[in-house]
mmCIF file as Biopython writes it, N, C-alpha, C and O atoms, coordinates in Angstrom:
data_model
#
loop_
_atom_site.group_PDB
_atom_site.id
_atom_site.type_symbol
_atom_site.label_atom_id
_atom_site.label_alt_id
_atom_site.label_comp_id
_atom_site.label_asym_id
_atom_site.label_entity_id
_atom_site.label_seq_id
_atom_site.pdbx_PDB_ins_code
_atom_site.Cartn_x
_atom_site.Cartn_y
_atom_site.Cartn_z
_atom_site.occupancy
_atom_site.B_iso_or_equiv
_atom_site.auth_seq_id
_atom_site.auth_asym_id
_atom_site.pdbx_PDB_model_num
ATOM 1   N N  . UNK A ? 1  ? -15.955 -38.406 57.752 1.0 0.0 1  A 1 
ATOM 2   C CA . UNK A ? 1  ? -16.264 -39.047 59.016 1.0 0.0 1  A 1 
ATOM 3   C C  . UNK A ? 1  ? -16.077 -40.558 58.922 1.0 0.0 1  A 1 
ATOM 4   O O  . UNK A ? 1  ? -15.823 -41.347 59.832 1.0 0.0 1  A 1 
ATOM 5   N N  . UNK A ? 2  ? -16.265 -40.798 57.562 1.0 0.0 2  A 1 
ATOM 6   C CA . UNK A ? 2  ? -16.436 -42.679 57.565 1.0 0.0 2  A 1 
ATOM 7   C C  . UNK A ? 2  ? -14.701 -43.179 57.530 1.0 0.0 2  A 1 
ATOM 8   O O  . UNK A ? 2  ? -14.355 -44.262 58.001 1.0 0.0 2  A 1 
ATOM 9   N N  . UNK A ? 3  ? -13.747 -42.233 56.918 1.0 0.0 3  A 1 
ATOM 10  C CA . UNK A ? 3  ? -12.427 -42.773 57.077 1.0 0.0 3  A 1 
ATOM 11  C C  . UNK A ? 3  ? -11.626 -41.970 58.403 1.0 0.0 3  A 1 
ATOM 12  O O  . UNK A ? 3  ? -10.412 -42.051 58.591 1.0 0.0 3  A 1 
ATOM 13  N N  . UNK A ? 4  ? -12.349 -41.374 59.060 1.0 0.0 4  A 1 
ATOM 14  C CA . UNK A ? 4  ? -11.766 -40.944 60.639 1.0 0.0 4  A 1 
ATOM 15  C C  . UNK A ? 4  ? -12.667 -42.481 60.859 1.0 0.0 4  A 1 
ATOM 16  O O  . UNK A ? 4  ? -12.000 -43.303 61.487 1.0 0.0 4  A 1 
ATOM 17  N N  . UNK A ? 5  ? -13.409 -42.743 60.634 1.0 0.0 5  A 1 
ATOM 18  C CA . UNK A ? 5  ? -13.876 -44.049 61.737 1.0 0.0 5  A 1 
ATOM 19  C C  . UNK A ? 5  ? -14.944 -44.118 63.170 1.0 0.0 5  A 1 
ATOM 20  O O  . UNK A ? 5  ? -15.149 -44.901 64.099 1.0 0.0 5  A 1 
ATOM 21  N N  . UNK A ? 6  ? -15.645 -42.293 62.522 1.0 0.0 6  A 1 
ATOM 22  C CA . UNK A ? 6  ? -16.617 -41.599 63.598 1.0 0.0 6  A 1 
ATOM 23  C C  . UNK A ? 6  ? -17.970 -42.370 63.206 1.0 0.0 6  A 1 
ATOM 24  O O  . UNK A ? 6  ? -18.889 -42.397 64.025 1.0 0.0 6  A 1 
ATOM 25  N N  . UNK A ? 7  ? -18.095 -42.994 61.961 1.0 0.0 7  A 1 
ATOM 26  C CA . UNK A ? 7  ? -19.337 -43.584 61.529 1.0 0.0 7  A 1 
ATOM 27  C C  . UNK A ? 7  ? -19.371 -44.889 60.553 1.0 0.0 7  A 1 
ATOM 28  O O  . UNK A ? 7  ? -18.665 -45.122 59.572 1.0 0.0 7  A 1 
ATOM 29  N N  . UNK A ? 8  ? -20.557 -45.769 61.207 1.0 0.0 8  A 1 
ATOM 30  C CA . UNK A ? 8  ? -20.195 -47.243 61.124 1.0 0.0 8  A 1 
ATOM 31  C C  . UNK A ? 8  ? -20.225 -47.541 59.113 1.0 0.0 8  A 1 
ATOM 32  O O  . UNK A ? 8  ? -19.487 -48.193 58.375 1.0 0.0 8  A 1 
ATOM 33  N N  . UNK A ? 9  ? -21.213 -46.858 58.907 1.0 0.0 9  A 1 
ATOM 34  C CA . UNK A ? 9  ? -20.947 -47.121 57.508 1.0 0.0 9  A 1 
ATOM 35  C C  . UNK A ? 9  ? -22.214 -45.461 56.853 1.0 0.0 9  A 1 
ATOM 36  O O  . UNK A ? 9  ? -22.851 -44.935 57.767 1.0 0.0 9  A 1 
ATOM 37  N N  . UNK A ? 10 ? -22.419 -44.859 55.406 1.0 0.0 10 A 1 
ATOM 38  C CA . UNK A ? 10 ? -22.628 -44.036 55.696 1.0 0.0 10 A 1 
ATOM 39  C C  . UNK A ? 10 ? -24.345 -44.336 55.335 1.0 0.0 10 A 1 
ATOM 40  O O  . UNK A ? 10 ? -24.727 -45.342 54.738 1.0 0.0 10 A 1 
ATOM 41  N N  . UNK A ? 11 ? -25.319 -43.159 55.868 1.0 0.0 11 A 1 
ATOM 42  C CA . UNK A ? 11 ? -26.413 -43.326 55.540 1.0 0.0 11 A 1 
ATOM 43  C C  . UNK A ? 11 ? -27.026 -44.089 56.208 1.0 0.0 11 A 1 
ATOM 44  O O  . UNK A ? 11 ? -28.253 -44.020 56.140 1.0 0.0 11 A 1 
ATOM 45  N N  . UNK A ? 12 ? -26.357 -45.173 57.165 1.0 0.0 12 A 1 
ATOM 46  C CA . UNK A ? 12 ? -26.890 -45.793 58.272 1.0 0.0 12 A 1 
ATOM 47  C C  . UNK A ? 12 ? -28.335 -45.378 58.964 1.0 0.0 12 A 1 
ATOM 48  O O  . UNK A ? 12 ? -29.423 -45.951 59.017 1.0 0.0 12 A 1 
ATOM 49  N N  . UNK A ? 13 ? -27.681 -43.716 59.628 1.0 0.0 13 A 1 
ATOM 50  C CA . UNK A ? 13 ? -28.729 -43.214 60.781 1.0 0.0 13 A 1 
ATOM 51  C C  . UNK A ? 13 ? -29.870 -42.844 59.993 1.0 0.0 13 A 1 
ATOM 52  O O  . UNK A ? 13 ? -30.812 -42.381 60.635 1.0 0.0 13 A 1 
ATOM 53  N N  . UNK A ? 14 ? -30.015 -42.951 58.646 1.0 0.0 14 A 1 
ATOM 54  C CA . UNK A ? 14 ? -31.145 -42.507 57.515 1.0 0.0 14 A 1 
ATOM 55  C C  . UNK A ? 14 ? -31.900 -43.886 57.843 1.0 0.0 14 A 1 
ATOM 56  O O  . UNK A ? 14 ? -32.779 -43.778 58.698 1.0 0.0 14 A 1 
ATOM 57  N N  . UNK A ? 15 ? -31.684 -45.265 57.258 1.0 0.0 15 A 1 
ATOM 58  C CA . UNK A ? 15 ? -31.582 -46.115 56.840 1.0 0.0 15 A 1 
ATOM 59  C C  . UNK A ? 15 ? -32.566 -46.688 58.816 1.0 0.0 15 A 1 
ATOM 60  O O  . UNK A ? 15 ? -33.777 -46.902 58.870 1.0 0.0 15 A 1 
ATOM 61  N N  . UNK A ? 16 ? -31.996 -46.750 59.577 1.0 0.0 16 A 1 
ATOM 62  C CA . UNK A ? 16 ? -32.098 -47.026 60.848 1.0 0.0 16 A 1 
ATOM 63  C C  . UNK A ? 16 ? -33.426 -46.316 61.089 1.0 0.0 16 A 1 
ATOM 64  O O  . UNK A ? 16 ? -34.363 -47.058 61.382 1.0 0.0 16 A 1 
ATOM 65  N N  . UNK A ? 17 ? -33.714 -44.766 61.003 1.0 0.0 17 A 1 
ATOM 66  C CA . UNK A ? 17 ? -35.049 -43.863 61.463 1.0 0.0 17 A 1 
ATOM 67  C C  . UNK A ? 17 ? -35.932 -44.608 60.400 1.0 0.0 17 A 1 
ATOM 68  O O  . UNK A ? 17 ? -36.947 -45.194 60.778 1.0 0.0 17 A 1 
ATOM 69  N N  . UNK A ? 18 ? -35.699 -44.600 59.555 1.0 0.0 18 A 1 
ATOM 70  C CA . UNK A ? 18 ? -37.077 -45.311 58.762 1.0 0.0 18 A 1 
ATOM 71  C C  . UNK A ? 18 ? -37.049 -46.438 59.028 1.0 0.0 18 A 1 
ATOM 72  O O  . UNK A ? 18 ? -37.980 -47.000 58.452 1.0 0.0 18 A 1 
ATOM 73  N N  . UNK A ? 19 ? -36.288 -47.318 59.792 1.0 0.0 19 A 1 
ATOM 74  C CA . UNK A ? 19 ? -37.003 -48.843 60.078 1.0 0.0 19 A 1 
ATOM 75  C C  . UNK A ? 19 ? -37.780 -49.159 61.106 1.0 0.0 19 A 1 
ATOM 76  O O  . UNK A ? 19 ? -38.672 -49.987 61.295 1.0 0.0 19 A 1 
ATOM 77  N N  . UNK A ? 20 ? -36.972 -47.876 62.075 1.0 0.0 20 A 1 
ATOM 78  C CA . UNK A ? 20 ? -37.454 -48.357 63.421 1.0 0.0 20 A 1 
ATOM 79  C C  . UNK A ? 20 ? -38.083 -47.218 64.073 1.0 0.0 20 A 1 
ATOM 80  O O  . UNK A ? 20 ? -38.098 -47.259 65.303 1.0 0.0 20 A 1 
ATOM 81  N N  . UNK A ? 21 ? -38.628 -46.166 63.474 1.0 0.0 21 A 1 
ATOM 82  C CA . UNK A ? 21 ? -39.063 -45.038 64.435 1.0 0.0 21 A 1 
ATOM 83  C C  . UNK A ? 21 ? -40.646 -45.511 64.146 1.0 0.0 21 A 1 
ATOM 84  O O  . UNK A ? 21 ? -41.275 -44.697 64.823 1.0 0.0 21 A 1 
ATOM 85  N N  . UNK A ? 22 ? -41.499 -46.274 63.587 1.0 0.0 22 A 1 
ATOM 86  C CA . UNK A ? 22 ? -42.676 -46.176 63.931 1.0 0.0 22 A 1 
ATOM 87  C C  . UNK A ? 22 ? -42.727 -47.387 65.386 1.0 0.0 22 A 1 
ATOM 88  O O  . UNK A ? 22 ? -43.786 -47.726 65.913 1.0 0.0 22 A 1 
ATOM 89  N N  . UNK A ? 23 ? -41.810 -47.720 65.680 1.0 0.0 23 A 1 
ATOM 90  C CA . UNK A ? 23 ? -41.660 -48.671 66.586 1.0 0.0 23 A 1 
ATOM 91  C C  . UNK A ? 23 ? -41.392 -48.003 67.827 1.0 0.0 23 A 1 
ATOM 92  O O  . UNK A ? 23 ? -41.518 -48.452 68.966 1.0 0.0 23 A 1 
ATOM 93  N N  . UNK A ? 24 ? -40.914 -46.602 67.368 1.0 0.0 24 A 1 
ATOM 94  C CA . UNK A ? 24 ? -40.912 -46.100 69.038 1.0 0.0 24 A 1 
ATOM 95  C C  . UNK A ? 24 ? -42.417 -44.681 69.146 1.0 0.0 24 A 1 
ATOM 96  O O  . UNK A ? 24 ? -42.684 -43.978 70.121 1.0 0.0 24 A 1 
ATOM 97  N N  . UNK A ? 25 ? -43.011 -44.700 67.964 1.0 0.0 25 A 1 
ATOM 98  C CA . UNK A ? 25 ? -44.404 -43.928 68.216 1.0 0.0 25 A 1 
ATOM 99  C C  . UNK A ? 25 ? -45.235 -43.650 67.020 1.0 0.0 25 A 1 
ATOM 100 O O  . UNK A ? 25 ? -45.076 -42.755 66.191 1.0 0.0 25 A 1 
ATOM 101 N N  . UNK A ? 26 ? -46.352 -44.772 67.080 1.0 0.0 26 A 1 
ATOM 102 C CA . UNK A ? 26 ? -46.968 -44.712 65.805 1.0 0.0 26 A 1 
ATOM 103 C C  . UNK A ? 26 ? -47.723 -43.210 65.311 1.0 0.0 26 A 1 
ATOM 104 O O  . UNK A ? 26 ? -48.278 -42.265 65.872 1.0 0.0 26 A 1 
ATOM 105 N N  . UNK A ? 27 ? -47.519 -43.450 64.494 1.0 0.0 27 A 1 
ATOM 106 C CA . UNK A ? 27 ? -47.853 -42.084 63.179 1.0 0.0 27 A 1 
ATOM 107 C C  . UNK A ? 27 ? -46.628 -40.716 62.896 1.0 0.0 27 A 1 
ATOM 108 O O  . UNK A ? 27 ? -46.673 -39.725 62.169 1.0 0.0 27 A 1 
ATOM 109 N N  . UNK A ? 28 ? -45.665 -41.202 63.780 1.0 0.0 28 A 1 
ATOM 110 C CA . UNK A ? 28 ? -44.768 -40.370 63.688 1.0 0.0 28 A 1 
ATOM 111 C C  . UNK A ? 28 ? -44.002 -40.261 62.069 1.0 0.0 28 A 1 
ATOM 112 O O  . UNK A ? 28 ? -43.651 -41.178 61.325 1.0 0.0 28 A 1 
ATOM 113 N N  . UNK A ? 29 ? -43.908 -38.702 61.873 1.0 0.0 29 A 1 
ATOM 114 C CA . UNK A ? 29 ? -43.030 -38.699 60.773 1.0 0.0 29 A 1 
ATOM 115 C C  . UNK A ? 29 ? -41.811 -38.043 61.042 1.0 0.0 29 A 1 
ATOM 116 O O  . UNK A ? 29 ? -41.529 -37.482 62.101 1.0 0.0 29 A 1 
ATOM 117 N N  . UNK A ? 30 ? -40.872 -38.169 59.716 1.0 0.0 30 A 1 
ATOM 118 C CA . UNK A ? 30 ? -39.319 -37.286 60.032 1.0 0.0 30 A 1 
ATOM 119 C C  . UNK A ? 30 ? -39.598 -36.499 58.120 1.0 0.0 30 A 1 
ATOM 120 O O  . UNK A ? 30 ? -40.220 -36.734 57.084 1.0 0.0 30 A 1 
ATOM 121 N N  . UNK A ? 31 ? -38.395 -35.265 58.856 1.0 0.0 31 A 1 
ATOM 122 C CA . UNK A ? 31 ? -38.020 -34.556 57.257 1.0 0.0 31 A 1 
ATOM 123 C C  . UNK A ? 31 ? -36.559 -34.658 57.611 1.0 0.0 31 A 1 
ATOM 124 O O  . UNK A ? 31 ? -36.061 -34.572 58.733 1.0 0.0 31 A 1 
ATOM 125 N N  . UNK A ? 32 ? -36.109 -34.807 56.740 1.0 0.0 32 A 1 
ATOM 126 C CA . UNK A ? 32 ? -34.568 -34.621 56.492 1.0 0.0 32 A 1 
ATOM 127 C C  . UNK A ? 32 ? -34.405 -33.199 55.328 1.0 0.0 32 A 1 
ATOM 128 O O  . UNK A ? 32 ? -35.151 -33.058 54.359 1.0 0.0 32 A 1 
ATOM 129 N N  . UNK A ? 33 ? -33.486 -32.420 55.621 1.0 0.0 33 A 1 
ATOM 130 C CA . UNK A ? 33 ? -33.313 -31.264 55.771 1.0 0.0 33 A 1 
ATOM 131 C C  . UNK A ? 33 ? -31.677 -31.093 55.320 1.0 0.0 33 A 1 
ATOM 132 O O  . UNK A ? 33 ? -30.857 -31.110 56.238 1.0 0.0 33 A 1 
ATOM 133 N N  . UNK A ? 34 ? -31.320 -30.972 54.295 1.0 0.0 34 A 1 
ATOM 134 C CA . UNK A ? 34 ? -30.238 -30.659 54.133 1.0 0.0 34 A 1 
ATOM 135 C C  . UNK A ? 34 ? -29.974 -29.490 52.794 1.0 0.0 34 A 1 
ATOM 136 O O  . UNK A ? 34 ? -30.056 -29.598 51.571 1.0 0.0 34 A 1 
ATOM 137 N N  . UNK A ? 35 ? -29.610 -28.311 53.757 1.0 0.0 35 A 1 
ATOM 138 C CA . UNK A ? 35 ? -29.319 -26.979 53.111 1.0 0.0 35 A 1 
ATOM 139 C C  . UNK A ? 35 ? -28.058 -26.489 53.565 1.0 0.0 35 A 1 
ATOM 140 O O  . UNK A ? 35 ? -27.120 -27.287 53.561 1.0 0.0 35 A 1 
ATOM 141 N N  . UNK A ? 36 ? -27.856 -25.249 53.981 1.0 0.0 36 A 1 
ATOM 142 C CA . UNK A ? 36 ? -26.597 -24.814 54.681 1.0 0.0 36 A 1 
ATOM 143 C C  . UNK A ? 36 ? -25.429 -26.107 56.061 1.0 0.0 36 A 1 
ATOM 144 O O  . UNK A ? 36 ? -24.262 -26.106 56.454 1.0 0.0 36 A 1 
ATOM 145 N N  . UNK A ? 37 ? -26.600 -26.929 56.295 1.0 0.0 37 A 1 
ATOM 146 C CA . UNK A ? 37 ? -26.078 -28.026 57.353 1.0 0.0 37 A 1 
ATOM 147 C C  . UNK A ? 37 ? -27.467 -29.156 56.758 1.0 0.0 37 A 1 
ATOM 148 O O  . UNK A ? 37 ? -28.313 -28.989 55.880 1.0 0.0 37 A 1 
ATOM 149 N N  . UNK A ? 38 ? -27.132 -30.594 57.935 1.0 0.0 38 A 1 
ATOM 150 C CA . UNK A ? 38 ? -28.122 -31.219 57.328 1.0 0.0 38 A 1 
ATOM 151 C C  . UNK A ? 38 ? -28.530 -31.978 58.609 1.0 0.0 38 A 1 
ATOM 152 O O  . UNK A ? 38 ? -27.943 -32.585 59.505 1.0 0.0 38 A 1 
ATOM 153 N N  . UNK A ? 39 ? -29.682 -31.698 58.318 1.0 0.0 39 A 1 
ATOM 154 C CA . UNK A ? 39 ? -30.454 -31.383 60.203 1.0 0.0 39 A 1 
ATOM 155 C C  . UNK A ? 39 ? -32.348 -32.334 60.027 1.0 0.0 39 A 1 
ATOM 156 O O  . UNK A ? 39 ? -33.179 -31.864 59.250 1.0 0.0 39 A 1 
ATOM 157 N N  . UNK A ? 40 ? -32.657 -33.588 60.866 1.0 0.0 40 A 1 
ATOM 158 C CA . UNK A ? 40 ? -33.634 -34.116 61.221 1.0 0.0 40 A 1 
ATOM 159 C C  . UNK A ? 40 ? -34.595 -33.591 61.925 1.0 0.0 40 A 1 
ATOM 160 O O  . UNK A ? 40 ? -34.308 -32.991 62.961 1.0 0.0 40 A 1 
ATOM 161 N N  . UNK A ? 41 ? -35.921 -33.713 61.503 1.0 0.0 41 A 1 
ATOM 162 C CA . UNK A ? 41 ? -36.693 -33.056 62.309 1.0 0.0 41 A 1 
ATOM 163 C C  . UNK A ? 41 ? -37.698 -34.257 62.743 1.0 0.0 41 A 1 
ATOM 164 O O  . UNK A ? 41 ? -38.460 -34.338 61.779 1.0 0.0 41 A 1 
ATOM 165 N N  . UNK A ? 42 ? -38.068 -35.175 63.643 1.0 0.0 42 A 1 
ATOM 166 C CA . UNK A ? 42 ? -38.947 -35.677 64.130 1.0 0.0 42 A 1 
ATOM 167 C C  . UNK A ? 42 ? -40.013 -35.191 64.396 1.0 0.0 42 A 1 
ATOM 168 O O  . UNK A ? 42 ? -39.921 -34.143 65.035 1.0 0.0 42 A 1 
ATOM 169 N N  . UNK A ? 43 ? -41.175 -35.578 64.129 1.0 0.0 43 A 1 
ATOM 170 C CA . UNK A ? 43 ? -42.745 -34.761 64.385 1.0 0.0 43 A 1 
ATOM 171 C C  . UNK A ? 43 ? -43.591 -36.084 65.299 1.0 0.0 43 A 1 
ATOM 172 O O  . UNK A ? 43 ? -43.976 -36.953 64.518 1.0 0.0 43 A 1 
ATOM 173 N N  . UNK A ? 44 ? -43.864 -36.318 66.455 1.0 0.0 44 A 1 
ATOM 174 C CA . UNK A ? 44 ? -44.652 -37.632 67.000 1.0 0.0 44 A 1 
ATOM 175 C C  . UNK A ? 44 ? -46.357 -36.922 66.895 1.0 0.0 44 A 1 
ATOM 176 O O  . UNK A ? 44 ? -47.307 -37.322 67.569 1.0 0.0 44 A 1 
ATOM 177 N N  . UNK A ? 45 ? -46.389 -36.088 66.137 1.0 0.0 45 A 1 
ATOM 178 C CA . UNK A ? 45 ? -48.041 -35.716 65.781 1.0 0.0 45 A 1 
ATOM 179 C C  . UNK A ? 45 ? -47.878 -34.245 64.903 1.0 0.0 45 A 1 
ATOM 180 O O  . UNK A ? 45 ? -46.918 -33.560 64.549 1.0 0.0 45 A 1 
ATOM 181 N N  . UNK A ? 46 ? -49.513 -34.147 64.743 1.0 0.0 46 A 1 
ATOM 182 C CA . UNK A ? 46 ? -49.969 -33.200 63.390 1.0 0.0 46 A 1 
ATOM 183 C C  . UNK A ? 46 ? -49.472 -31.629 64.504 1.0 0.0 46 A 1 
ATOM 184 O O  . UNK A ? 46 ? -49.049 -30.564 64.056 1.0 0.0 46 A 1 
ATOM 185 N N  . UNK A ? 47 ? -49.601 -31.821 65.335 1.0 0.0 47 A 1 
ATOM 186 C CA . UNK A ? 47 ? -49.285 -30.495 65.505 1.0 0.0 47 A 1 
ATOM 187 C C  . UNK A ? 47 ? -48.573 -29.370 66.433 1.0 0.0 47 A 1 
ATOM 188 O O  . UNK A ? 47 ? -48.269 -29.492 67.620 1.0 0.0 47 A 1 
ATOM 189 N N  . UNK A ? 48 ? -48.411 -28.402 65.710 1.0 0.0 48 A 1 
ATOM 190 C CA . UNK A ? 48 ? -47.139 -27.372 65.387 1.0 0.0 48 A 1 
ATOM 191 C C  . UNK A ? 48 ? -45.780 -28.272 64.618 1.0 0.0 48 A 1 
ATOM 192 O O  . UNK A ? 48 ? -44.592 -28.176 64.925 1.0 0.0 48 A 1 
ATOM 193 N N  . UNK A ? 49 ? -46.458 -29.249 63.418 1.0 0.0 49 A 1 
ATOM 194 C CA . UNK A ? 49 ? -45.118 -29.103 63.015 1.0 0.0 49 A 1 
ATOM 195 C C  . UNK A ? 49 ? -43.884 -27.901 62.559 1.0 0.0 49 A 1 
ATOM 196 O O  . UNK A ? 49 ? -42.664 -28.010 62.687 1.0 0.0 49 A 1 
ATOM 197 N N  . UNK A ? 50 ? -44.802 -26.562 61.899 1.0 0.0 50 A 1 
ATOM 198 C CA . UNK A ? 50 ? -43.810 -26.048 61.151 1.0 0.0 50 A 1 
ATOM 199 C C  . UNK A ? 50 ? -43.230 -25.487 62.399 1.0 0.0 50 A 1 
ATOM 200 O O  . UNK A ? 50 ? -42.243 -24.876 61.989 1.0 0.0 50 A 1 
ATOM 201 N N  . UNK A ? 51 ? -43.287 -25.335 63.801 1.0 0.0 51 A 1 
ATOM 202 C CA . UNK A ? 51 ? -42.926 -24.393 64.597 1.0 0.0 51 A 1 
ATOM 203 C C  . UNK A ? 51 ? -41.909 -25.398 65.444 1.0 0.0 51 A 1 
ATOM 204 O O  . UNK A ? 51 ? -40.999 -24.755 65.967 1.0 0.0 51 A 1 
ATOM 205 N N  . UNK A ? 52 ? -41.863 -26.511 65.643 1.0 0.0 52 A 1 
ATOM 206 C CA . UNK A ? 52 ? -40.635 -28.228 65.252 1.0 0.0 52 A 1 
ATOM 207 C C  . UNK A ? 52 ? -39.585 -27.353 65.091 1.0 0.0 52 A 1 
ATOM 208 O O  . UNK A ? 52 ? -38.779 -26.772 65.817 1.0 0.0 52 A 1 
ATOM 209 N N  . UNK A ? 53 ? -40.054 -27.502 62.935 1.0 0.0 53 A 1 
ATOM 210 C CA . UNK A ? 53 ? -39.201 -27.343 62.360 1.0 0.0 53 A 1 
ATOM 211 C C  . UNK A ? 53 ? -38.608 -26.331 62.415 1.0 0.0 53 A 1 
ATOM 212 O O  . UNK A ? 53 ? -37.467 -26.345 61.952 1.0 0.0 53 A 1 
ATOM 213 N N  . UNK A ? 54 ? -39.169 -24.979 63.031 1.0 0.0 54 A 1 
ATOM 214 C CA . UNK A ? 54 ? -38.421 -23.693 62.940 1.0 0.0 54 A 1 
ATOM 215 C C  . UNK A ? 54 ? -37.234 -23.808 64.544 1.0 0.0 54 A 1 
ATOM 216 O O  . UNK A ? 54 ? -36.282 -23.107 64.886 1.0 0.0 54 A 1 
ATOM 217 N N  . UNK A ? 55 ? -37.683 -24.643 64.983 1.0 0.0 55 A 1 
ATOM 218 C CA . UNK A ? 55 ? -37.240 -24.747 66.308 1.0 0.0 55 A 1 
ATOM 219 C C  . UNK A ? 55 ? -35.990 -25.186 66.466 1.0 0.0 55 A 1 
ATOM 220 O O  . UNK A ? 55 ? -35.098 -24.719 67.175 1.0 0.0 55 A 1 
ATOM 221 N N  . UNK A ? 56 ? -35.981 -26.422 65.524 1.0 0.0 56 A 1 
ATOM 222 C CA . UNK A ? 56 ? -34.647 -27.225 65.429 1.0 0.0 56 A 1 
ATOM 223 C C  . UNK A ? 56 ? -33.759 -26.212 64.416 1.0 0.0 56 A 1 
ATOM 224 O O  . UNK A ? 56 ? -32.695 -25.642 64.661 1.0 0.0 56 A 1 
ATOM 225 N N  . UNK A ? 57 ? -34.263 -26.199 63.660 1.0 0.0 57 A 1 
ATOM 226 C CA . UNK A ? 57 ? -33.437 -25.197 62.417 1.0 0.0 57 A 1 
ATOM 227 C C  . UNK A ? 57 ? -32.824 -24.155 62.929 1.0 0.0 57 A 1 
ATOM 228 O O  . UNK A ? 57 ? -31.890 -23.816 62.203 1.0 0.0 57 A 1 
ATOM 229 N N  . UNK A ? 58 ? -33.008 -23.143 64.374 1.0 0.0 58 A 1 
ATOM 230 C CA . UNK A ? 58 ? -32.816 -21.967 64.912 1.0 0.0 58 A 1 
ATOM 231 C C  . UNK A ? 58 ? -31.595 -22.916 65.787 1.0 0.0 58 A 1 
ATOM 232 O O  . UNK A ? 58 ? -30.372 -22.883 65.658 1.0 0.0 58 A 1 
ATOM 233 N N  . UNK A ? 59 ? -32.263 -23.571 66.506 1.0 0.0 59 A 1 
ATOM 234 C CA . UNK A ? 59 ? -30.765 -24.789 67.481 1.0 0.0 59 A 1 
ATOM 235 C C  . UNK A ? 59 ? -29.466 -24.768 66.739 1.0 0.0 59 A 1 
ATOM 236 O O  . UNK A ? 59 ? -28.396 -24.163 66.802 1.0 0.0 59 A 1 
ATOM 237 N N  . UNK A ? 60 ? -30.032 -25.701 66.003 1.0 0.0 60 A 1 
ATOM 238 C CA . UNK A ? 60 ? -29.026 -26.047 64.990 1.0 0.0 60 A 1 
ATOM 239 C C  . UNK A ? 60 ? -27.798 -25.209 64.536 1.0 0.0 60 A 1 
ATOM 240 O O  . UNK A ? 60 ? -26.599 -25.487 64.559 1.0 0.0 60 A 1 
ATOM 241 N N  . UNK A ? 61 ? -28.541 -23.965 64.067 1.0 0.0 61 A 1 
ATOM 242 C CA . UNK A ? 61 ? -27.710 -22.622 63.610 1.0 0.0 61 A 1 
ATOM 243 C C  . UNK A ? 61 ? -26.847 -22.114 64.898 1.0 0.0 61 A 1 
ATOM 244 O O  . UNK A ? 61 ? -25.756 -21.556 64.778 1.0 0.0 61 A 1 
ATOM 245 N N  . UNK A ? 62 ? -27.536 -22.405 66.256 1.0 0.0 62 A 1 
ATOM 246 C CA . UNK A ? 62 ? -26.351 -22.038 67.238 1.0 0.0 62 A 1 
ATOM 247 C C  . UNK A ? 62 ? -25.612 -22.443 67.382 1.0 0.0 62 A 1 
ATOM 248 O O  . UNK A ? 62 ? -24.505 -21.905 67.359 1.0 0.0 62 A 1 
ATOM 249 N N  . UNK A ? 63 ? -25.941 -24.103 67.701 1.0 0.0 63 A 1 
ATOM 250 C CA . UNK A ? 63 ? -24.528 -24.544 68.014 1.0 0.0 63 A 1 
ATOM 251 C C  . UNK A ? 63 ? -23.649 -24.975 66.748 1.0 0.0 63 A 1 
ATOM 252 O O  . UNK A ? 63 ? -22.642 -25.531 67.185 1.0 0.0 63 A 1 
ATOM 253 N N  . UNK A ? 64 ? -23.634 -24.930 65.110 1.0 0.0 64 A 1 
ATOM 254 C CA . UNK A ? 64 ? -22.566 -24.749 64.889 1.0 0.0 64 A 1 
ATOM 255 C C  . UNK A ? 64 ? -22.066 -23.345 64.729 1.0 0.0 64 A 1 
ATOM 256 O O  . UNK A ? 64 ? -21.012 -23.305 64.094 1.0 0.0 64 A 1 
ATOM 257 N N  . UNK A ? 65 ? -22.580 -22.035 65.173 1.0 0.0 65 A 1 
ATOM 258 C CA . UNK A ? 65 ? -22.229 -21.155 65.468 1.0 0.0 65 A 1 
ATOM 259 C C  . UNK A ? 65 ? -21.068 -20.982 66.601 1.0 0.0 65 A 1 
ATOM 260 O O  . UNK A ? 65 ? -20.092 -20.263 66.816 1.0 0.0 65 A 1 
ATOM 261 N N  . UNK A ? 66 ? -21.771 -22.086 67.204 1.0 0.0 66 A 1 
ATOM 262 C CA . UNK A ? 66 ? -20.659 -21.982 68.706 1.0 0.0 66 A 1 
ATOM 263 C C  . UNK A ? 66 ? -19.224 -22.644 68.453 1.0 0.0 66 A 1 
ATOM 264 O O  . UNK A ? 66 ? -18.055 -22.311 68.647 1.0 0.0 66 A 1 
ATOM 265 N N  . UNK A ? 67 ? -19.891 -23.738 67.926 1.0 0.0 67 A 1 
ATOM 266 C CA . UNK A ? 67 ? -18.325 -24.902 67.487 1.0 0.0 67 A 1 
ATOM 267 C C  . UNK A ? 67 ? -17.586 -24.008 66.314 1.0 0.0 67 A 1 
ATOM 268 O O  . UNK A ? 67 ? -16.373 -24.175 66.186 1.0 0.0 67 A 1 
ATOM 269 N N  . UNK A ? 68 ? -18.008 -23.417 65.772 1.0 0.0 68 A 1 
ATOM 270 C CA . UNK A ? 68 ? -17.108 -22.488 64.451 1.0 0.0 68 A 1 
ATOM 271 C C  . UNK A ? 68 ? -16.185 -21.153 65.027 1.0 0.0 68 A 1 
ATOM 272 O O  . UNK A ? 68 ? -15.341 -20.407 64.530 1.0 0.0 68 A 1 
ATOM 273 N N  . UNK A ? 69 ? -16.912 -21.312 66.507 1.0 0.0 69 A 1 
ATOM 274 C CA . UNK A ? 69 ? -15.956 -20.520 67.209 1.0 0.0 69 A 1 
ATOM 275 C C  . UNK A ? 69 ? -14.245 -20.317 67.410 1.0 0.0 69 A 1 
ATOM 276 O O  . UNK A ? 69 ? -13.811 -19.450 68.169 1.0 0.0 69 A 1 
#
């Protein structure tokens, strides 16, 4: 992606959520998630995280299901 020129430099959007996401909602945390794909999960409180995380993880699996089409 960084020599197509789709991304400004790499590790950025890592680098960027930890500077500035308690700035858009304090106590918020993130997991970064990289297994079969590599997928963010934002949490802005304690609860239902794991059901978040099952949430995005199930998304995720569709649509590159769809794009692999």
């Amino acid at each position: 992606m960084l020599q197509m020129g789709r991304v400004e430099e790499v590790g950025s959007g890592i680098r960027n959520l930890d500077k500035y996401l308690h700035l858009y909602s304090k106590g918020a945390t993130y997991e970064l998630i990289d297994e079969e794909f590599f997928s963010t999960v934002i949490y802005f409180g304690k609860k239902s995280q794991e059901g978040t995380r099952t949430i995005t993880l199930n998304i995720t699996r569709e649509i590159l299901e769809d794009y692999q089409k």
